[in-house]
N, C-alpha and C positions, 0 to 999 in steps of 0.2 A: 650489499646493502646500499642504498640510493639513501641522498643526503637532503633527500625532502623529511620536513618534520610532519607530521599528522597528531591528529586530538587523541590520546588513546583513553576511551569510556571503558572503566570496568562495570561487568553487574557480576552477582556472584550469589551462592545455592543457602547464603546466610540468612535470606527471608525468601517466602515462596513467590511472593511478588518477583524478588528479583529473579529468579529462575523463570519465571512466564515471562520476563520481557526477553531474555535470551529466545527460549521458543517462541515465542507470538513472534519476534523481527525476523526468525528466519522463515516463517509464511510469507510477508508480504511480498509484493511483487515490485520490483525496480519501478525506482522513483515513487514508492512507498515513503511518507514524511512521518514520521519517527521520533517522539519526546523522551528523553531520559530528563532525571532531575536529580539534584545534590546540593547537600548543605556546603555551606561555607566550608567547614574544615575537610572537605574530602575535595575541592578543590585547589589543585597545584597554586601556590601563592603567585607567582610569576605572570598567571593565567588572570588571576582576578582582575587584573586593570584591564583587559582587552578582552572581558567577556563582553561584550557589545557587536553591534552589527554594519559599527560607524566607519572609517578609516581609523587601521589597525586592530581595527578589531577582528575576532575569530569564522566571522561569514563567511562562506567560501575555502574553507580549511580542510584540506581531507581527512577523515575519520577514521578509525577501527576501534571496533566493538570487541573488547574480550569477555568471556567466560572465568571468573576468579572461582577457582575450588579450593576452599580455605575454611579453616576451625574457627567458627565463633572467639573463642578464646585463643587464639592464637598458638595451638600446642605444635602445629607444623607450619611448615612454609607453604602457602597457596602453590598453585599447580596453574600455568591460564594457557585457556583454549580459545585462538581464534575464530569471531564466527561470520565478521562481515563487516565489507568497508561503507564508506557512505561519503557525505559532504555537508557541513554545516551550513545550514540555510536558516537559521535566525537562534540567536541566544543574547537572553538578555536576565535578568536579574531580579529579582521578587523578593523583599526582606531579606531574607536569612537562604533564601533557595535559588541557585543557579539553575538556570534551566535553558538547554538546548535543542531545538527543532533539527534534526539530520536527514536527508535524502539518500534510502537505501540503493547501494552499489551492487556490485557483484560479491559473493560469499569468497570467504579468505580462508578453505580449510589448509592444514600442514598437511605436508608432502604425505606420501603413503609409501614409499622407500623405504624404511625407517619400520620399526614395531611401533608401534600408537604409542607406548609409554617413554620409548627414547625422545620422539618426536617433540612432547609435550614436554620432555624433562630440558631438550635444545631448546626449544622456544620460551621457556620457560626464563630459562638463564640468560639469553637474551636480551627480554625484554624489563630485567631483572639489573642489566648490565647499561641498557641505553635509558631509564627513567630513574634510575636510583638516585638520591630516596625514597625517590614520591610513585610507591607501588601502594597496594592497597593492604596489605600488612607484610610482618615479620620483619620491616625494616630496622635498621640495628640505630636510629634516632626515633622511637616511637612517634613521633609529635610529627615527624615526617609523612606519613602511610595517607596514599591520595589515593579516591579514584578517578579521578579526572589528571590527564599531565600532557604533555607537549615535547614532542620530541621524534627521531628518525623510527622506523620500524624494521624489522628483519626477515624483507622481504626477501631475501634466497632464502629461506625456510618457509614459505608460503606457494599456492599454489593460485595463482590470481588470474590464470588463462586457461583456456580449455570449457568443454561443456558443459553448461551453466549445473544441468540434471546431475551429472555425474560430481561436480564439486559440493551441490544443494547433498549428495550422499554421503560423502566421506565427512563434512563436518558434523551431520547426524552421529556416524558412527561417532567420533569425538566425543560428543555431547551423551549420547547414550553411554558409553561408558563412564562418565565423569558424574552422570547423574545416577549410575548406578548401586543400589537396587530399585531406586525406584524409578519408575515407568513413565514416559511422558510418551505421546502419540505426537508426531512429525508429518506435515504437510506443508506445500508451498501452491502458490498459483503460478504456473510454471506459462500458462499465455491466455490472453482473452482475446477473443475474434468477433469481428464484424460480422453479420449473414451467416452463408456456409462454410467457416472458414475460408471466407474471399482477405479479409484485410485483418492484420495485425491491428492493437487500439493497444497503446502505451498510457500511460496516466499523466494529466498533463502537468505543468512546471509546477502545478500548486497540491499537487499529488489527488487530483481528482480523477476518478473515472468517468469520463465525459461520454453521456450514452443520448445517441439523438432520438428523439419519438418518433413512433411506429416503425421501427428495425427488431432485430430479434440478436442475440449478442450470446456466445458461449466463454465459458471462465472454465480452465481447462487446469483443472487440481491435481497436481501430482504429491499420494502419499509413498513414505518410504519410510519403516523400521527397521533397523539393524539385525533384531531376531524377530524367529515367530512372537505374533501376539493373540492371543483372544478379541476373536472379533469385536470389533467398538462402531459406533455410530459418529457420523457427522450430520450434525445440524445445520441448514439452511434457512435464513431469516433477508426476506428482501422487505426495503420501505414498500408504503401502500401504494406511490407512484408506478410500483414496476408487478409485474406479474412473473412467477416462477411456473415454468414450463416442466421440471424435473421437480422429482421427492423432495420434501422439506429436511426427510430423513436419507441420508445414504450408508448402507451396510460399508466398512472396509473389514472384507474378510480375508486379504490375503496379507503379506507382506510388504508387497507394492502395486501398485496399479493407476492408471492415470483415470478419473472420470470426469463427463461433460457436466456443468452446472448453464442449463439455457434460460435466459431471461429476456423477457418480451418490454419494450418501454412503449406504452400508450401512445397516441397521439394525443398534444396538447400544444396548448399556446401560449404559454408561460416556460418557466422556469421552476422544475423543483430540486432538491437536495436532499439527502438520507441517505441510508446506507446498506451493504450488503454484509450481513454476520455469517461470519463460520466459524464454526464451536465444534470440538468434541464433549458430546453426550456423558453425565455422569453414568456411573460413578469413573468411569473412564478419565485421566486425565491428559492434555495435551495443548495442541496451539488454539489461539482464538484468534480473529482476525476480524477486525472493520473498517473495510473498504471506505473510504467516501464516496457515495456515488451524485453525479448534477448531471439532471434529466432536461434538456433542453430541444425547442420544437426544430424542426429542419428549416433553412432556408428556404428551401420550395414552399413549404406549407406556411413559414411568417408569410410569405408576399403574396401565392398566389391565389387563393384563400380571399384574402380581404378584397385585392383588387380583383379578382371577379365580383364579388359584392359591390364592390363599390362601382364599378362600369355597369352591371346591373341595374342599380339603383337609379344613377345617371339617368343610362337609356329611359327607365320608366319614367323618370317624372320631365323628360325633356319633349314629349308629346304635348303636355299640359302646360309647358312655359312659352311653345313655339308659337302660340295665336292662332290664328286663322289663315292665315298667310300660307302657312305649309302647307304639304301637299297631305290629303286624308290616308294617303295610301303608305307613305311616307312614316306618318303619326303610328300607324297598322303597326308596319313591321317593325318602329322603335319600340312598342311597349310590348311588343311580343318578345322580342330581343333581349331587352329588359328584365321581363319576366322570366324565361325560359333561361340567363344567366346566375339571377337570383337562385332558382330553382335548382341547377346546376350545383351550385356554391352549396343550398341547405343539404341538398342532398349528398355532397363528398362531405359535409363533415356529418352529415348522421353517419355515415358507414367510415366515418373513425372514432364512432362512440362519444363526437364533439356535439354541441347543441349552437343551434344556428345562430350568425351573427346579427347581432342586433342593433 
């Protein structure tokens, strides 16, 4: 166990909100930005002074997300599943509600060595051992029981290295059995690609998916449930900025399967913002995910675009300012030049669906 302390956020299956944010955070795709939120008394007292983003304060703090499986009324002792790290990237304070922004990491399931139920009963006591009091119930000081606390984590019982696909599984399984019987459908965006899969596109430090105009961009979904399921649907919902090239609807009919989601970003000269939704279809239930998406025009087309226009424009009216003096033949070719650059210009942006500069 390594003597770095980390935030550790419980959510847990006591409200169904709280179970969609367990599933919805393990969709998103690294460097996903991430809010949980919490009253005053479910944060660690210790923690309240340096919920802020200032020196000392908790910015920059590494994170883990558990999974609390615990009785409303507290008849057993919660059970917790780890399901992923992160890094606090702003928390600050609202009345009565703590609220922190997190940067998701890599998925933190427990070893597979082990039968699933030992695993979670080690980890359990654990982390049981290194936050005590301040767990989220059964604590033997009532007034104690946090979900938010500060402290080392029991990373030999974790499996924090290895392929991301194959970790994104085993914490499903976790999850699937803890939420079981009932059903939740698992998906992650496992890479999204530039072109033809020519380049990787990360999300950038403010967790945007930055998509340049006129490129075509694939978002490559991998689903995985523990057992069979009855076919379900996924939903596809892009802003009006972007055009979807694949179904709004996609069948998952098997088990697992990776599919492509292609999306085309216009040409434009501006900047917009919106998003991209993926949802399982009722009565189905499962993860939901909204991307941020900022559609922004290319380099090439801010500069070369205008300054064709603009040397056009030039050329045309510098026949008319030259006087008499010049030569006629001279005058000729500037306003043909002129002209035929303008022309040039309206016509690369009609065939980007852009309307000439004016």
């Amino acid at each position: 166990m390594s003597d770095e302390k980390w935030l550790h956020l419980f959510t847990s299956n006591i409200r169904d909100l709280y179970i969609a944010d367990a599933v919805d955070l393990l969709a998103a795709p690294e460097g996903f930005i991430y809010q949980f939120r919490y009253q005053a008394d479910h944060v660690q007292d210790d923690l309240k002074p340096r919920w802020h983003g200032g020196a000392g304060g908790l910015k920059g703090k590494r994170v883990i997300v558990h999974f609390s499986l615990q009785h409303a009324n507290n008849f057993h002792q919660a059970a917790y599943v780890p399901l992923r790290t992160g890094v606090a990237e702003d928390v600050f304070v609202e009345g009565n509600t703590y609220v922190i922004k997190f940067k998701l990491r890599e998925y933190a399931p427990l070893s597979t060595s082990k039968p699933l139920d030992k695993n979670v009963h080690d980890f359990t006591e654990g982390i049981r051992k290194v936050l005590s009091p301040s767990y989220p119930d059964y604590a033997e000081d009532k007034d104690q029981r946090r979900s938010v606390a500060y402290n080392t984590v029991p990373t030999d019982l974790l499996t924090l290295v290895g392929d991301t696909g194959s970790r994104f599984e085993t914490v499903v399984s976790y999850m699937s059995e803890a939420l079981a019987p009932d059903v939740r459908l698992f998906f992650r965006v496992a890479k999204i690609w530039g072109g033809n899969r020519k380049k990787e596109v990360a999300l950038s430090g403010d967790g945007f998916l930055d998509l340049v105009a006129g490129n075509e961009y694939i978002i490559e979904l991998s689903h995985f449930q523990a057992a069979s399921r009855e076919n379900a649907t996924l939903r596809v919902e892009v802003m009006a900025d972007l055009k979807l090239l694949t179904p709004t609807e996609l069948t998952l009919r098997s088990r697992y399967d990776v599919m492509p989601i292609r999306v085309f970003a216009p040409f434009r000269d501006d900047e917009a913002q919106g998003q991209i939704v993926l949802t399982i279809k009722e009565p189905a239930r499962g993860a939901s995910l909204r991307i941020p998406v900022r559609v922004k025009p290319s380099h090439t087309h801010k500069i070369v675009s205008p300054l064709t226009a603009i040397v056009g424009a030039l050329l045309a009216v510098i026949p008319a300012a030259a006087g008499t003096g010049a030569s006629a033949a001279v005058k000729v070719w500037l306003a043909v030049g002129g002209a035929l650059l303008l022309m040039v210009s309206t016509v690369a942006r009609r065939g980007k669906g852009l309307q000439a500069l004016k």
